[in-house]
C-alpha positions as CSV (number, residue, x, y, z in Angstrom):
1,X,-28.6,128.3,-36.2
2,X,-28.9,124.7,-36.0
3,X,-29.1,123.5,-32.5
4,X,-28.0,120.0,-32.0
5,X,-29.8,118.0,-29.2
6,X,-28.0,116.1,-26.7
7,X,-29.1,112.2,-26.4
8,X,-30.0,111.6,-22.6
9,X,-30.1,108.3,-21.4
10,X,-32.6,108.6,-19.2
11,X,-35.3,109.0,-22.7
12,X,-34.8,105.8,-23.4
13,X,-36.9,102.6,-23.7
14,X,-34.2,100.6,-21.8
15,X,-33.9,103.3,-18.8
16,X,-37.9,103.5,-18.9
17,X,-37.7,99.2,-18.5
18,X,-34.8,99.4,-15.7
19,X,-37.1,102.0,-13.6
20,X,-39.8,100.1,-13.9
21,X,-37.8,96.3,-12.9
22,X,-36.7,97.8,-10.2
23,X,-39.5,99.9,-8.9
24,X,-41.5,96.6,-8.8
25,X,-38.5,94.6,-7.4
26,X,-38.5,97.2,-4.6
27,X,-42.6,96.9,-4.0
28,X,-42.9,100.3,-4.8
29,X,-41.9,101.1,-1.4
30,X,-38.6,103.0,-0.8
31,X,-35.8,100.9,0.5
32,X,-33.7,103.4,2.7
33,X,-33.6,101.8,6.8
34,X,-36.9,102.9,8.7
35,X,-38.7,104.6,5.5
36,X,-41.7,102.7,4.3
37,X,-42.5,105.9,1.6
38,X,-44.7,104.5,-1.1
39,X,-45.3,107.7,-2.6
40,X,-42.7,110.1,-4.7
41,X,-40.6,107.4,-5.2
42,X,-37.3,107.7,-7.3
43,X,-35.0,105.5,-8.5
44,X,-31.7,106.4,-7.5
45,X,-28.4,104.7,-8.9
46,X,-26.0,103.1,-6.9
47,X,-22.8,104.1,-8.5
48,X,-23.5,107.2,-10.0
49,X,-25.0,107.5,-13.3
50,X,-22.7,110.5,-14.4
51,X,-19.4,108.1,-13.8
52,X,-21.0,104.7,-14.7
53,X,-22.6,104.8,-17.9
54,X,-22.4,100.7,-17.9
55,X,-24.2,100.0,-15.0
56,X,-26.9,102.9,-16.0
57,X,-29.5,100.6,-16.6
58,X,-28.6,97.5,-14.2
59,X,-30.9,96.2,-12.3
60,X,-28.5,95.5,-9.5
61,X,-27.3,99.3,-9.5
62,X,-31.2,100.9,-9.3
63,X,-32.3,101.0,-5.3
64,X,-36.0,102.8,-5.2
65,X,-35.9,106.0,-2.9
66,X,-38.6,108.5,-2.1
67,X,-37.5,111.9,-3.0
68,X,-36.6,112.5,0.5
69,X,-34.6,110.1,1.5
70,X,-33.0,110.3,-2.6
71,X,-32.0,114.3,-1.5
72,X,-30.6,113.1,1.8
73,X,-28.0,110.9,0.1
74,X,-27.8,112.8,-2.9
75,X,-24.1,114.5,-2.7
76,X,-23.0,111.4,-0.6
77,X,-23.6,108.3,-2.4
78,X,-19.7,106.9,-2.1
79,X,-21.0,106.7,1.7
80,X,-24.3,104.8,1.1
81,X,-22.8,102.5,-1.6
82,X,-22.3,99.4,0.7
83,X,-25.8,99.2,2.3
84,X,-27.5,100.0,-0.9
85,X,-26.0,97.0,-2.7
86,X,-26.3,94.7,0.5
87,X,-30.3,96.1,0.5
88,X,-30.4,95.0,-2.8
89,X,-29.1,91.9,-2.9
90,X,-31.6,90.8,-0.5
């Protein structure tokens, strides 16, 4: 049986160039209010990557997390939205 593989974004050169952008726009420090985590760090998307395959590898869309704070707004990320993208438009 043939098994066809999936493509996943994520693979790719251009999602391997977004991390790093914005990784090193962030100082490699995670951005969420009163962390200063420089280790484990994620980069989480703004507007979901499942619903927003456009803005998958924008800069402007990538915020760097540590895994903590990622699981704490992971499930919730309509309700961080606003001060992600005001964080990151600093």
């Amino acid at each position: 049986m043939n098994k066809i593989k999936r493509f996943d974004a994520r693979g790719s050169l251009s999602y391997y160039r977004f991390r790093r952008r914005v990784l090193k726009r962030d100082s490699y420090q995670c951005q969420f209010p009163t962390c200063e985590n420089t280790s484990d760090l994620e980069v989480h998307h703004i507007k979901k990557f499942s619903s927003h395959a456009s803005l998958r590898t924008e800069d402007h869309n990538g915020i760097t997390l540590c895994r903590s704070c990622h699981e704490k707004v992971t499930g919730k990320e309509e309700a961080y939205e606003e001060m992600f993208f005001r964080i990151v438009r600093k």
